[in-house]
C-alpha positions as CSV (number, residue, x, y, z in Angstrom):
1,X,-20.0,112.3,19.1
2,X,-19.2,112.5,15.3
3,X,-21.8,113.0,12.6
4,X,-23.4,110.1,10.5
5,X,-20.9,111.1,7.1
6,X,-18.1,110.8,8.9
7,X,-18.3,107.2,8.7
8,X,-18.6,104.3,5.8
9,X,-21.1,102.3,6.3
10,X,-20.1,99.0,4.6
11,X,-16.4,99.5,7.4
12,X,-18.8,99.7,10.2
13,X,-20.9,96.8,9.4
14,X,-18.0,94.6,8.6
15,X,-16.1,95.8,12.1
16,X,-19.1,95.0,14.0
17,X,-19.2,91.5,11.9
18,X,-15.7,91.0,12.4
19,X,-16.0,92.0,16.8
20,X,-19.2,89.9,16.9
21,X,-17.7,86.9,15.7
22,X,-14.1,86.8,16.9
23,X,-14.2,87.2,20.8
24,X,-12.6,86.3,24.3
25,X,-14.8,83.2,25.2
26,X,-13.8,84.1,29.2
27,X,-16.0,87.1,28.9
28,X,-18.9,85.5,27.0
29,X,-21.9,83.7,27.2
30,X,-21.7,82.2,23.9
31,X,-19.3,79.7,23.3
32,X,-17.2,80.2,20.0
33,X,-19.1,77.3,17.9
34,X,-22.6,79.1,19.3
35,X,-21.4,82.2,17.8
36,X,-20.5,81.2,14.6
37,X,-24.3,79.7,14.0
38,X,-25.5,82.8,14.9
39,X,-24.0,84.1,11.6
40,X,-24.3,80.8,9.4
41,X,-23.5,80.6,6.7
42,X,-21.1,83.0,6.7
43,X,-19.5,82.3,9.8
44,X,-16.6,84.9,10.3
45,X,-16.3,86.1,6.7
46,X,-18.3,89.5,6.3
47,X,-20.3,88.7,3.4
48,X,-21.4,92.3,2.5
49,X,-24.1,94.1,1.9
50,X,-27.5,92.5,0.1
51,X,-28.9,93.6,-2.9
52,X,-30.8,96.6,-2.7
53,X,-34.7,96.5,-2.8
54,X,-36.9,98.8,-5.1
55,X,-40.6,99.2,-3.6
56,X,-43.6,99.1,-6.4
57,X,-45.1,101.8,-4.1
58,X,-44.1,105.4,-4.1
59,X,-42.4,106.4,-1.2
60,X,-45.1,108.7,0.4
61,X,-48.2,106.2,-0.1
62,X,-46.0,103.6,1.9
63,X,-45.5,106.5,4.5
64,X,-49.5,107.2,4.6
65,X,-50.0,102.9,4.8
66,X,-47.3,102.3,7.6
67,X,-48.9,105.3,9.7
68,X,-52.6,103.7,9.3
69,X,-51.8,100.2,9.9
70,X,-49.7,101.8,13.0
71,X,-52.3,104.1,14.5
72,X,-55.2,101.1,14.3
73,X,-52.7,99.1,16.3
74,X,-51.4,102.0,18.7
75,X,-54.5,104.3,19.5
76,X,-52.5,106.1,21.7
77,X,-49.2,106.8,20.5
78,X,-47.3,110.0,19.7
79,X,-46.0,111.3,17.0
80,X,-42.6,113.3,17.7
81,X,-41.0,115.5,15.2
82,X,-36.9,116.1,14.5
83,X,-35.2,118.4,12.6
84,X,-32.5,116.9,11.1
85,X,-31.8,116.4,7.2
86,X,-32.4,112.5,6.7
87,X,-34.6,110.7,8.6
88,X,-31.6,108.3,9.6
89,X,-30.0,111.2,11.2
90,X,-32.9,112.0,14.0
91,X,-31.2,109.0,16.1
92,X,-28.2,111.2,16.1
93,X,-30.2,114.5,16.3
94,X,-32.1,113.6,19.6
95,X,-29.2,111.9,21.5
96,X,-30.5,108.4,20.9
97,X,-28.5,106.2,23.6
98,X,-30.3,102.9,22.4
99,X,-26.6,100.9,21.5
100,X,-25.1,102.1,24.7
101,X,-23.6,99.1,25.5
102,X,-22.4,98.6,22.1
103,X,-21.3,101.6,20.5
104,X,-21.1,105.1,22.4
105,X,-21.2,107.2,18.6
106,X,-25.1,106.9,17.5
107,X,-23.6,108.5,14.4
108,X,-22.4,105.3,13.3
109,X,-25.8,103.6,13.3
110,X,-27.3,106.7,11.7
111,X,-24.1,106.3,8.9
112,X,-25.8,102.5,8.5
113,X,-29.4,103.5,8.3
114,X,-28.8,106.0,5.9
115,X,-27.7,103.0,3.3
116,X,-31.5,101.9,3.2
């Protein structure tokens, strides 16, 4: 597995656009016109990344709002800690095999997560 800097974020995203869109029709569900709504407008043209975001709310009291508003819905859950140096890099750090079927390096979704 590589590590999340070893990859460009905005390449990854417009691969994945670019292997979404353009496939073999014998070995999909979707036909090619189904496909291409799924990313309308744009259709096969990677349009980029959006415009960033900047929150009126300092980081930390978002932090402290998400984890209330998330404990009063899930009484029971658990919080697990990582030690890695972003946050975006604990789905590389713990082994995280959630895209399995899409992309063996986790890296590369940590690379992506890391833009935000």
């Amino acid at each position: 597995m590589s590590a999340p800097a070893d990859h460009d974020p905005e390449q990854l995203l417009a691969r994945w656009w670019h292997d979404y869109t353009v496939t073999d029709e014998d070995e999909d569900m979707l036909t090619a016109e189904e496909r291409l709504a799924v990313t309308a407008p744009f259709g096969q043209t990677w349009p980029g990344t959006a415009p960033g975001r900047t929150f009126s709310a300092e980081p930390d009291a978002m932090a402290e709002q998400f984890a209330r508003v998330f404990l009063a819905q899930h009484p029971h859950a658990r919080l697990g800690l990582v030690a890695a140096p972003r946050g975006a890099d604990a789905l590389t750090t713990v082994g995280w095999d959630g895209p399995v079927n899409y992309d063996n390096d986790t890296a590369a979704f940590s690379a992506v997560i890391r833009m935000f």
